[in-house]
RODO-2510 file (C-alpha; in nm, 4 decimals, decimal comma):
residues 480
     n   res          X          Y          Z
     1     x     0,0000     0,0000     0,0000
     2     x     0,1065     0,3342    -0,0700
     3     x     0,2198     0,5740     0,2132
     4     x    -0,0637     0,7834     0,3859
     5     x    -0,0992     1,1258     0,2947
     6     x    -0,1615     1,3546     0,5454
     7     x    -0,5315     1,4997     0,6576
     8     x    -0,4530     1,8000     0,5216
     9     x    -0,3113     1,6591     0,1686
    10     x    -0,6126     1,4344     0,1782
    11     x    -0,8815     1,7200     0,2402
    12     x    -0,7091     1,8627    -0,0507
    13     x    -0,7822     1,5726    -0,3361
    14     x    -0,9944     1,7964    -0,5777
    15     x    -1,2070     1,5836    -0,8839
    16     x    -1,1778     1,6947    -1,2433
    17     x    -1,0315     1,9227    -1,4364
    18     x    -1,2336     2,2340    -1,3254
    19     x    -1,1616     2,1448    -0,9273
    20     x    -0,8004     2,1147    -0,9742
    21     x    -0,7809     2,4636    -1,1428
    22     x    -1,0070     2,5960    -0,8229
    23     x    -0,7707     2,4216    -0,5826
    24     x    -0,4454     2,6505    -0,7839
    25     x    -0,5981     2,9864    -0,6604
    26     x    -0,3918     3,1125    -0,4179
    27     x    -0,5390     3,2470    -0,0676
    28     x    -0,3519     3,5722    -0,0031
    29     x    -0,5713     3,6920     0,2852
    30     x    -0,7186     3,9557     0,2632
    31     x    -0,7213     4,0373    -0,1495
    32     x    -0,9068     4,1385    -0,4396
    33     x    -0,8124     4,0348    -0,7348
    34     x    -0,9468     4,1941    -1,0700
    35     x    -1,0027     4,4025    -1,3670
    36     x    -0,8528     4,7321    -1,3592
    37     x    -1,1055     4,9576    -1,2815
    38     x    -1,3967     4,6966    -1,2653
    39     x    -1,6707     4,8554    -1,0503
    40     x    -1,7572     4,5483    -0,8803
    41     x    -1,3937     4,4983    -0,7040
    42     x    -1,4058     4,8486    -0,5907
    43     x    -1,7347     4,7687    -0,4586
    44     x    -1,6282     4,4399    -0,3218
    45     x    -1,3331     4,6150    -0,1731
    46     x    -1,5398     4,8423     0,0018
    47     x    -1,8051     4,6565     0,1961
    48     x    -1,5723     4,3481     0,2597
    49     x    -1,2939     4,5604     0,3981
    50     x    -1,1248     4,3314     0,6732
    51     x    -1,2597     3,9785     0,5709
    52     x    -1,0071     3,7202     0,6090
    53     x    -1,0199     3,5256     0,2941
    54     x    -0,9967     3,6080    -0,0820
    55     x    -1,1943     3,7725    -0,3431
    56     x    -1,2047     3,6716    -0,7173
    57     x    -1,3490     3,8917    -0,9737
    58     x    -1,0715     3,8559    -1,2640
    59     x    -1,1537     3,6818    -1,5607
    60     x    -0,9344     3,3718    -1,5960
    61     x    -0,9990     3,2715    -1,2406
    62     x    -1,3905     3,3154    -1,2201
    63     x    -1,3485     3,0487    -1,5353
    64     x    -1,2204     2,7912    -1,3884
    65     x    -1,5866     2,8055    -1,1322
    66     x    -1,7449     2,7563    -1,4710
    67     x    -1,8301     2,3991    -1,4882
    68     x    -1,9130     2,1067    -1,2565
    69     x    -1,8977     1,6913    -1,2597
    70     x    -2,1933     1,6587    -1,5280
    71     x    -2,0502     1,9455    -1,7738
    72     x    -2,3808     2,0280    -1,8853
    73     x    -2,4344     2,3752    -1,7215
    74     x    -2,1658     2,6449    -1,7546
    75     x    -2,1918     2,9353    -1,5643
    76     x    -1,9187     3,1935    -1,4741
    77     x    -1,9932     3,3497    -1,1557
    78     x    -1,9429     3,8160    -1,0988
    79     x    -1,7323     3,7277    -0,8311
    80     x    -1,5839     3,4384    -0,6315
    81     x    -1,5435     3,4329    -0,2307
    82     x    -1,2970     3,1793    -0,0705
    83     x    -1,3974     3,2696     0,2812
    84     x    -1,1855     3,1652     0,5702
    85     x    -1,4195     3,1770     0,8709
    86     x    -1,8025     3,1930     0,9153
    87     x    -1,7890     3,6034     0,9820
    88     x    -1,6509     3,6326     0,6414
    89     x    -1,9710     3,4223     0,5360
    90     x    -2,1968     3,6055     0,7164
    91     x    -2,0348     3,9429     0,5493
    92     x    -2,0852     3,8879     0,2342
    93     x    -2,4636     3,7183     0,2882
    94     x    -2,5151     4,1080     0,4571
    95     x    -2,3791     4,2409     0,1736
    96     x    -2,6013     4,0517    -0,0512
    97     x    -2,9201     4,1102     0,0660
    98     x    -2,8075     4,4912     0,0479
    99     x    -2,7171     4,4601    -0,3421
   100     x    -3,0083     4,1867    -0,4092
   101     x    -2,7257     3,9588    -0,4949
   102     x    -2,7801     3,6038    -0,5539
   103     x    -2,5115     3,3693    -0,3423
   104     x    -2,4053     3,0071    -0,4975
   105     x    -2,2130     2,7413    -0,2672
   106     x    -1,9869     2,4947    -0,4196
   107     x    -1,7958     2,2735    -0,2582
   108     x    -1,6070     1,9561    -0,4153
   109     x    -1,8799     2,0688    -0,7425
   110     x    -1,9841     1,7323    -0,7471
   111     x    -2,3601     1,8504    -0,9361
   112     x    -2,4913     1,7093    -1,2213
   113     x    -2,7082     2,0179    -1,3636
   114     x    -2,5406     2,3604    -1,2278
   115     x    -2,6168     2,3446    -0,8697
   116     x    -2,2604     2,4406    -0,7638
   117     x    -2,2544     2,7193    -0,9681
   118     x    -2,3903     3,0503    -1,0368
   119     x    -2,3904     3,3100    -1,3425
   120     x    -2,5058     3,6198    -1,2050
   121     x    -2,3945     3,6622    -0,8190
   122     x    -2,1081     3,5460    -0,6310
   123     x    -2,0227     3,2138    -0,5841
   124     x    -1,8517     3,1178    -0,2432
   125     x    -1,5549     2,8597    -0,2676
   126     x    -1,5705     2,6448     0,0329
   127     x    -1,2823     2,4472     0,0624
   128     x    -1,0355     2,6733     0,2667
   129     x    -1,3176     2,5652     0,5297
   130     x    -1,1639     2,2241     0,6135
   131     x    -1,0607     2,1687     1,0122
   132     x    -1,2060     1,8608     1,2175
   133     x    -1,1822     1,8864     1,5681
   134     x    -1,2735     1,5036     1,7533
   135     x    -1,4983     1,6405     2,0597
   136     x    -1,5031     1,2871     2,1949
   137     x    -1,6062     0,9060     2,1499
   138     x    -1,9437     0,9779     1,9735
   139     x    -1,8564     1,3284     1,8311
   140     x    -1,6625     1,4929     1,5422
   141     x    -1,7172     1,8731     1,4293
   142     x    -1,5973     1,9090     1,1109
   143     x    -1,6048     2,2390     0,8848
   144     x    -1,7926     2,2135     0,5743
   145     x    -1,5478     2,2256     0,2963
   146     x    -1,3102     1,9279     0,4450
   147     x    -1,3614     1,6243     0,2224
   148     x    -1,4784     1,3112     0,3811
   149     x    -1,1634     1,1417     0,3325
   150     x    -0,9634     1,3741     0,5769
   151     x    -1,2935     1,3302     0,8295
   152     x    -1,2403     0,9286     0,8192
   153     x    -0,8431     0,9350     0,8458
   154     x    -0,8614     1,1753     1,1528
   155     x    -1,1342     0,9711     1,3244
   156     x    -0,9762     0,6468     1,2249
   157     x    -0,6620     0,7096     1,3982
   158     x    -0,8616     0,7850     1,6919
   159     x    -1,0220     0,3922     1,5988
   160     x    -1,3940     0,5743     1,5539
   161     x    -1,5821     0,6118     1,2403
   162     x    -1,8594     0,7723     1,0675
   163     x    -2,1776     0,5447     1,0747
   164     x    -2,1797     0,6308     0,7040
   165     x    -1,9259     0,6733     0,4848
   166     x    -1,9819     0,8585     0,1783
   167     x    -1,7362     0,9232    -0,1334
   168     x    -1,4347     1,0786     0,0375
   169     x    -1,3676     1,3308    -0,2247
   170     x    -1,7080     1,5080    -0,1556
   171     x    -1,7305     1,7772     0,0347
   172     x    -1,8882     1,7495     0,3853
   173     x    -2,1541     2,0843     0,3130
   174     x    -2,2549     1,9581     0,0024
   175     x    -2,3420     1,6234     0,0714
   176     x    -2,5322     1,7274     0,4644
   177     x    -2,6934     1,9688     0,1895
   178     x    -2,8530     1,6491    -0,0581
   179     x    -2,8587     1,4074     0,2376
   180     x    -2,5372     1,1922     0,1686
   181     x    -2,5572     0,8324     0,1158
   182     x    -2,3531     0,5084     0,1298
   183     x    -2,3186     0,1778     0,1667
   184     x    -2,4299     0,1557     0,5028
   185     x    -2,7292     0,3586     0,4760
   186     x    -2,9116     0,0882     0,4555
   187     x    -2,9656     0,0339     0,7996
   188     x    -2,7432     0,3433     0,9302
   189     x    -2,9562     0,6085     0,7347
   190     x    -2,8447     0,8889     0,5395
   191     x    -2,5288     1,0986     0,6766
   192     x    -2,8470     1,3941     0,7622
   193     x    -2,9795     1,0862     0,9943
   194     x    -2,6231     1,0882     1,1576
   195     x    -2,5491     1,4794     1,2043
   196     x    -2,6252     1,5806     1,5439
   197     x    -2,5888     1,9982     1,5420
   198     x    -2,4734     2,2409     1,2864
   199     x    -2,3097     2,6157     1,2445
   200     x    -2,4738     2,8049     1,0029
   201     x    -2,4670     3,1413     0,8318
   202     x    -2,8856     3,2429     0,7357
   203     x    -2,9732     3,3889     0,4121
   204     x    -3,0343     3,6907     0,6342
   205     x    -2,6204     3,6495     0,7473
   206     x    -2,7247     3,5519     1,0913
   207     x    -2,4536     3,2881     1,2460
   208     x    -2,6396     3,0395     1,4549
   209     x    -2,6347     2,7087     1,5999
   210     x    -2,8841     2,4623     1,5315
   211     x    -2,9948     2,0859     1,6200
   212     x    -3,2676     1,9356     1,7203
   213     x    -3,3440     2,1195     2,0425
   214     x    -3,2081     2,4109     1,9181
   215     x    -3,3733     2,6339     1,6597
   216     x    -3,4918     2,2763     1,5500
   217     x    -3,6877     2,4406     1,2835
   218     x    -3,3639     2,5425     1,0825
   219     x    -3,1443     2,2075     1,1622
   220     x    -3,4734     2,0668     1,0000
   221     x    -3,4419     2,2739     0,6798
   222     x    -3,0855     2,2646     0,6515
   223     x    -3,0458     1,9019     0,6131
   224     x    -3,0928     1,8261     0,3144
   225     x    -3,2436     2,1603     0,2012
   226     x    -2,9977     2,2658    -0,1116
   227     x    -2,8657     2,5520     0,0514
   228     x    -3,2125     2,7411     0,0392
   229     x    -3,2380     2,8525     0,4110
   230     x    -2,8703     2,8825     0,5435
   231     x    -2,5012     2,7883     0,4491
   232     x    -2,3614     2,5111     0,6411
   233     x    -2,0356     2,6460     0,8089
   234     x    -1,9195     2,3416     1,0664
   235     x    -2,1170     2,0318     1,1469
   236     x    -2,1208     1,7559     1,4508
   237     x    -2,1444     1,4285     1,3295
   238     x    -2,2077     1,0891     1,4759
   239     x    -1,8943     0,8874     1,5701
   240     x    -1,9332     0,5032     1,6690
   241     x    -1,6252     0,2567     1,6725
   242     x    -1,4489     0,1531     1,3988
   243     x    -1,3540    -0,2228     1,2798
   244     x    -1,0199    -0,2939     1,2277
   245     x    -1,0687    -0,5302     0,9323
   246     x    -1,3376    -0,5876     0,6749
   247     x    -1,4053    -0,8697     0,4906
   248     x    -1,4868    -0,7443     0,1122
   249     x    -1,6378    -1,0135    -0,1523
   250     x    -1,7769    -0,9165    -0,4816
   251     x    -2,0377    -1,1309    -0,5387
   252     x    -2,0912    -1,1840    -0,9675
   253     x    -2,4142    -1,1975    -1,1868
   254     x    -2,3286    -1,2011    -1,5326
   255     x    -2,6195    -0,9793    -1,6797
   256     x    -2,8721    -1,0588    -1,4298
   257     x    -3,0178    -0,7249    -1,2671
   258     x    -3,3019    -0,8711    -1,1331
   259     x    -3,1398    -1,2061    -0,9744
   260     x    -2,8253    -0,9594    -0,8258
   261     x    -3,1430    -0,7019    -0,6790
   262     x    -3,3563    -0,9570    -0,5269
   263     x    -3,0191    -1,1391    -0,3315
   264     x    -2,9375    -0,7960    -0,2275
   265     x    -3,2979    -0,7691    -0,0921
   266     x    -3,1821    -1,0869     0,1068
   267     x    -2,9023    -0,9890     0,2474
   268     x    -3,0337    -0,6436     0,3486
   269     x    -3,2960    -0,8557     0,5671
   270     x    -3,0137    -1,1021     0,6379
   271     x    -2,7968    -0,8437     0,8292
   272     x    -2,4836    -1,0426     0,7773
   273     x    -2,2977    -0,6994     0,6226
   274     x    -2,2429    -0,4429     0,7209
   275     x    -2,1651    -0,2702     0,3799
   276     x    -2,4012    -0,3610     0,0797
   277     x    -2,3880    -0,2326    -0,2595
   278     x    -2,5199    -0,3258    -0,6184
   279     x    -2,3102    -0,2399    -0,9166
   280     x    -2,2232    -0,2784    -1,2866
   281     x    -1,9383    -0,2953    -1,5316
   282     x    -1,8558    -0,3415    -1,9084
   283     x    -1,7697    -0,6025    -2,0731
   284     x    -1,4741    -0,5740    -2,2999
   285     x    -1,7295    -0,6378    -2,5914
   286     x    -2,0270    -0,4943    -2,4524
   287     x    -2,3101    -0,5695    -2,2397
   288     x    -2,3152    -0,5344    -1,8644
   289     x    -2,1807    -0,7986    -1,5730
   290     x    -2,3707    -0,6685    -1,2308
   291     x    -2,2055    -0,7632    -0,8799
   292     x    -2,3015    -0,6981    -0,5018
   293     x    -2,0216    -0,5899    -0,2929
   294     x    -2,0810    -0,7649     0,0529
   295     x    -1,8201    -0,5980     0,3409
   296     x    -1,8318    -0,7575     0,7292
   297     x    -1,6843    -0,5332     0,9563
   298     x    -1,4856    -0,7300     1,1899
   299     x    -1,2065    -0,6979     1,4305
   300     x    -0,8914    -0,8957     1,4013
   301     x    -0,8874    -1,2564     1,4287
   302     x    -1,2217    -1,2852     1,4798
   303     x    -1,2869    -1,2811     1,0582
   304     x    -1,6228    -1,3900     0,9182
   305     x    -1,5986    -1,7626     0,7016
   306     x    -1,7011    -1,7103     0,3554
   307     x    -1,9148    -1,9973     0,3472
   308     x    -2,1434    -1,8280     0,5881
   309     x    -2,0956    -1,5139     0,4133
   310     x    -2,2186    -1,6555     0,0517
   311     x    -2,5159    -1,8778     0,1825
   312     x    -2,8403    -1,8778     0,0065
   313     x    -2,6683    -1,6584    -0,2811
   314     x    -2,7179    -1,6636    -0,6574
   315     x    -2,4048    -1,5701    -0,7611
   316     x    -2,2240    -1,7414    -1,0700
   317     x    -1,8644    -1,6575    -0,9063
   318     x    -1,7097    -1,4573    -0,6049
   319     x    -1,4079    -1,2351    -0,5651
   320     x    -1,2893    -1,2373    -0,1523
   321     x    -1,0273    -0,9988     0,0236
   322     x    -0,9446    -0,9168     0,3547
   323     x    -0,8872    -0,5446     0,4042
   324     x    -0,7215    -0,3110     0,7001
   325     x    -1,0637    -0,0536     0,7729
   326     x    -0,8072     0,2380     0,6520
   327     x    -0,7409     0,0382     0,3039
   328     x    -1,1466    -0,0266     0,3015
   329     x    -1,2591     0,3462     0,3507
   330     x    -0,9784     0,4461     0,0799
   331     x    -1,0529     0,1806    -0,1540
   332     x    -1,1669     0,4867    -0,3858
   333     x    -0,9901     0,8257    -0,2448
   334     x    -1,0668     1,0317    -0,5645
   335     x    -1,3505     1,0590    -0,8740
   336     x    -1,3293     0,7827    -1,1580
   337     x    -1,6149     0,9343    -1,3713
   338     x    -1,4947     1,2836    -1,3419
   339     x    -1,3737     1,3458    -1,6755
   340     x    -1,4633     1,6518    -1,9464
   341     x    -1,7442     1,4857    -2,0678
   342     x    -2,1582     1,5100    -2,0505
   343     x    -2,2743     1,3244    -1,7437
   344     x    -2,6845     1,3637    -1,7309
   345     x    -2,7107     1,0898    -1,4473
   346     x    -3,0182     0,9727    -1,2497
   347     x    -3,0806     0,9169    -0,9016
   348     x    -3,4231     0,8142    -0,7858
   349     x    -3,5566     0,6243    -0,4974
   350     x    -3,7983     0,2652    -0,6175
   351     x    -4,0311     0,0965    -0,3616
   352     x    -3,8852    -0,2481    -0,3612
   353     x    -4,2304    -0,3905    -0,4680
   354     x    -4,2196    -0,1856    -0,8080
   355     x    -3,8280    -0,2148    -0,8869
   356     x    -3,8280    -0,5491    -1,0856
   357     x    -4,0777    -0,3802    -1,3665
   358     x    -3,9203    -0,0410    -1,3468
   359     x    -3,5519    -0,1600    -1,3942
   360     x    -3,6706    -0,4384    -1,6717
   361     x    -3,8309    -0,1742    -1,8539
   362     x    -3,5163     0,1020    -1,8238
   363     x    -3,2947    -0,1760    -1,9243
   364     x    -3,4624    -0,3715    -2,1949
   365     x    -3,5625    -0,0708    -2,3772
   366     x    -3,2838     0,0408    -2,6141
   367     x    -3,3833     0,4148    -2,6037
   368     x    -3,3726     0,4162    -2,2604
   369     x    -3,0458     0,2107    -2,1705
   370     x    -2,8287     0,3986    -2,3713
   371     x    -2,5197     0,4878    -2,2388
   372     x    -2,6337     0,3817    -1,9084
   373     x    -2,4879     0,2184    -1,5985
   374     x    -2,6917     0,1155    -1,3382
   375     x    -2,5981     0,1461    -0,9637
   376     x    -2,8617     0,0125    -0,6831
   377     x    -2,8720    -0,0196    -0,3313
   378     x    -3,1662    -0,1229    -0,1379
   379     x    -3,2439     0,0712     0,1831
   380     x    -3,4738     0,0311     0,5153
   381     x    -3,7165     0,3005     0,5053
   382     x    -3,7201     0,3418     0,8686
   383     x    -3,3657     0,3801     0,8824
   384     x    -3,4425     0,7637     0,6794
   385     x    -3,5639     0,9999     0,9402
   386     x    -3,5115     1,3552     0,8236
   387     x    -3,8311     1,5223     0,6757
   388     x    -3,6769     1,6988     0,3068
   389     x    -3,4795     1,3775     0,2453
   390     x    -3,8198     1,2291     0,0576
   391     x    -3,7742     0,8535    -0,0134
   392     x    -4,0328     0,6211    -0,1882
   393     x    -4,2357     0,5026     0,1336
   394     x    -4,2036     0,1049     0,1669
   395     x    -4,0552    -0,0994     0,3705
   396     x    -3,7456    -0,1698     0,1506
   397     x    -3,6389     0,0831    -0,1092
   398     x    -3,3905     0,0763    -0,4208
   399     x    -3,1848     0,3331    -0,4941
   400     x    -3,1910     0,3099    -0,8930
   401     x    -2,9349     0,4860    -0,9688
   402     x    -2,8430     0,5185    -1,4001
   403     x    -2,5201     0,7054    -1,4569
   404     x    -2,4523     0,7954    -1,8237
   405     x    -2,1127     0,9492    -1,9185
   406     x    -2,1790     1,0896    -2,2774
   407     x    -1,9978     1,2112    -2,5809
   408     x    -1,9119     1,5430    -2,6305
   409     x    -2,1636     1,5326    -2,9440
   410     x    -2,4745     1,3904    -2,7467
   411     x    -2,7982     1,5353    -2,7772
   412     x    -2,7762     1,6581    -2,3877
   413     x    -3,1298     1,8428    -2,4190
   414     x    -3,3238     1,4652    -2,5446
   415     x    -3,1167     1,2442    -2,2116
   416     x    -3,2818     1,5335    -1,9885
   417     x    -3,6026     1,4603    -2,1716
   418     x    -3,5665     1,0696    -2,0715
   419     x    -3,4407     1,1849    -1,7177
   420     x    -3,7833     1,3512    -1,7076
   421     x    -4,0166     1,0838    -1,8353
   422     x    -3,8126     0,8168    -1,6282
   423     x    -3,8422     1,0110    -1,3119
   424     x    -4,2095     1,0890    -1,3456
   425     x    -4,2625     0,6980    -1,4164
   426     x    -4,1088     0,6160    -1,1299
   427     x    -4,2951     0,8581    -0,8963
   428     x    -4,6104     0,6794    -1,0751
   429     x    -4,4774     0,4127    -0,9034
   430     x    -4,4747     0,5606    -0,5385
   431     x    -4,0785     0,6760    -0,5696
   432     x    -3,9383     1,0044    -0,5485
   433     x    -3,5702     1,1586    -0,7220
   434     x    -3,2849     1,2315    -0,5469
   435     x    -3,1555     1,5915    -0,5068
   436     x    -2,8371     1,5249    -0,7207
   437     x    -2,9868     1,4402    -1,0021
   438     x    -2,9995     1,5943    -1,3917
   439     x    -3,3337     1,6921    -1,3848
   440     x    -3,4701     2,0340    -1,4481
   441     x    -3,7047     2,0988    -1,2048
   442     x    -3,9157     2,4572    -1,1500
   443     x    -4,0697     2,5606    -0,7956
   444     x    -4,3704     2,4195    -0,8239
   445     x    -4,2000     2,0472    -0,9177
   446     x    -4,0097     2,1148    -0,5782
   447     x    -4,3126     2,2083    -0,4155
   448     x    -4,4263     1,8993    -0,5327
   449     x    -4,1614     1,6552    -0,4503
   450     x    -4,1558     1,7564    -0,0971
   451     x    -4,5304     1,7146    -0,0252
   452     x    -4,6004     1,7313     0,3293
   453     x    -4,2297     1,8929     0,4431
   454     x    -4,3181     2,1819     0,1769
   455     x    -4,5245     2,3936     0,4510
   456     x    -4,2287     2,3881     0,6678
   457     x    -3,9473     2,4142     0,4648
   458     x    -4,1567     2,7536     0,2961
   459     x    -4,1353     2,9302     0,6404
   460     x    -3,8127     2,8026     0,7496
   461     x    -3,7000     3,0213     0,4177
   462     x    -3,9516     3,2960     0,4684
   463     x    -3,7355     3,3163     0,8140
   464     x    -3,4250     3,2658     0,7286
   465     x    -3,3498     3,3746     0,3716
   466     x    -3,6593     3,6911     0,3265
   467     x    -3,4433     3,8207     0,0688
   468     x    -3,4053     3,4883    -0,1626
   469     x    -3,0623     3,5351    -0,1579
   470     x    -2,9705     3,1732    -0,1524
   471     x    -3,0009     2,8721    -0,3806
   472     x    -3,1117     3,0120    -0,6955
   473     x    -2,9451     2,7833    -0,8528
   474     x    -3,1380     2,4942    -0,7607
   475     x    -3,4724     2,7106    -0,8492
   476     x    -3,6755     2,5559    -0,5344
   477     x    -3,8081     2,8892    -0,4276
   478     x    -3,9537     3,1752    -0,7246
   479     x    -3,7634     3,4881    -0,7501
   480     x    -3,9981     3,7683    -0,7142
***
């Protein structure tokens, strides 16, 4: 194994082209850089005077902000913020509700359709944002532009661990911002489920503190709420112990979906992992081989048999290893699919009772399989407990997940189209979409998706953002 890289140099991994050219902006502190003469620095200048982190208006710089992991939306923002503390948050979100600015937050820009960035307004950089501080056994507080990576490898070494894990190059905001998932929600909830208080800066540029006894309204509309009511500065998550081995077995399907679903139904109400995921692959020649990855969380030498692991299983073949927990949680430290291409993926939510004709219907249809490759994980539903994280409501629930990575030259506006008519056949079917997904949606769709949280969530950012400052981007809430 290689050597480990330090928390800091780990926080640091960036994904993509347009990250890496984010991460070479220097932080002189404090600075405007920009146009000579542009009357937005001056301004800038002005009524930021003292803030400790960095202020981007020149050209070349706001371009690299200009695209995101599905390259379908490009937007260069007026200005770009790097803060370094919450009270330069909280200064510019002042400063924006006197200018009726719009304010974007991107942190790792891991969106599919433009939700980390912004065209007109000023976009605010989060990763300078990146300490973790281990309050105690059950307890990390973590700032929200550290990656998940440098959150396991500090808690780790301390032998405690997130309940769930999600990709360590994501940013800690963005993800408490969609929900975050893994593969141990399934009966550890989303990372929202495991996040006990947060710091946040209101769309009024009010710091606060908020959980669930305090201002519980806000912790409510935070999690998971796009960025719509606050800005998540620092966060307290859940800590329980951490293995020191896992036991990691790929479990093979050849092109069986349905066969590889329905044993990872089994195994969900098996309990016998603790990890539990459902993917795909290409063939060298086409087509598409599915396997579950089963890990059991052990410590050392009390390791699971195999032969207990695999019983009852369909699988034509296996693939077993024995990892250290550090060589599990970094099995996949930085972005495979983030390359310069079109990525219009789908993430939706299936009850389990509904998946087998949903997926059989995506698949077996070549207009809608195109390009496409699938990625499901079954959940308990009473594992999900925060009200705007809206799952299909069933006992057992697939994530249906279809990732397409497109050429350059691909009709992007028709795969939106089938985004569309997929999603809306699958809320026929009592699911819902996941926040991350390429789908253009307008207010009253949001309204829609959220259902009974809507009320709620409307006066939590009637409160909390009067000025609609934040999260135009995501178009939830109607600018006047």
């Amino acid at each position: 194994m290689e050597r480990p890289i330090s928390r800091r140099a780990f926080g640091g991994l960036m994904t993509g082209a347009v990250s890496t050219a984010a991460l070479s902006v220097s932080f002189p502190a404090p600075a405007v850089r920009a146009q000579a003469g542009s009357s937005l620095a001056r301004d800038l200048s002005k009524n930021l005077q003292g803030i400790a982190g960095d202020v981007i208006v020149d050209d070349a710089s706001r371009a690299a902000y200009a695209d995101d992991f599905g390259r379908i939306v490009h937007k260069i923002p007026d200005a770009v913020l790097i803060p370094r503390d919450a009270a330069d948050l909280a200064k510019l979100v002042q400063y924006a509700n006197k200018k009726k600015l719009n304010i974007g937050i991107r942190g790792m820009g891991h969106s599919m359709l433009g939700q980390a960035q912004i065209g007109r307004g000023v976009l605010i950089d989060m990763s300078a944002l990146d300490s973790i501080s281990i309050l105690d056994n059950d307890r990390v507080e973590v700032e929200a532009g550290s990656t998940w990576g440098a959150v396991m490898a500090e808690t780790a070494a301390a032998k405690r661990t997130l309940p769930v894990i999600n990709d360590t190059f994501l940013s800690v905001g963005g993800s408490l911002s969609t929900a975050g998932f893994g593969p141990t929600t399934w009966n550890k909830g989303l990372m929202v489920d495991n996040t006990l208080e947060l710091e946040v800066v209101t769309g009024s540029g009010e710091l606060l503190r908020c959980s669930e006894s305090t201002n519980p309204d806000l912790f409510l509309a935070v999690l998971s709420g796009l960025g719509q009511c606050a800005i998540i500065t620092r966060a307290v998550m859940k800590l329980v112990a951490a293995p020191t081995h896992v036991h990691f077995t790929k479990f093979f399907y050849a092109d069986d979906a349905i066969r590889a679903a329905h044993d990872l139904a089994f195994l969900a109400k098996d309990g016998r992992f603790n990890h539990l995921d459902l993917r795909s692959r290409t063939y060298p020649f086409g087509g598409l081989e599915y396997y579950i990855e089963g890990g059991a969380f052990y410590d050392d030498p009390d390791e699971p048999k195999l032969d207990d692991l695999r019983k009852g299983l369909h699988a034509s073949s296996f693939e077993p290893k024995t990892w250290t927990y550090e060589e599990y949680y970094r099995r996949a430290e930085t972005c495979y699919s983030c390359i310069p291409a079109p990525k219009p993926s789908l993430y939706l939510t299936v009850p389990a009772s509904k998946f087998d004709a949903f997926v059989k219907n995506t698949l077996s249809d070549p207009s809608t399989s195109a390009y496409i490759a699938p990625w499901f994980s079954i959940w308990r539903r009473d594992a999900q407990k925060r009200p705007l994280a809206r799952v299909a409501d069933e006992e057992f629930i697939y994530r249906t997940q279809f990732n397409r990575v497109l050429p350059n030259s691909a009709d992007i506006e028709a795969f939106l189209a089938l985004n569309r008519a997929l999603y809306e056949h699958a809320r026929h079917l009592g699911g819902t979409r996941l926040t991350t997904s390429a789908i253009p949606f307008e207010p009253q769709d949001w309204e829609r998706h959220y259902g009974p949280a809507w009320p709620a969530f409307k006066t939590a950012k009637e409160k909390y953002d009067p000025g609609n400052v934040l999260g135009s981007s995501v178009n939830v809430f109607a600018k006047a």
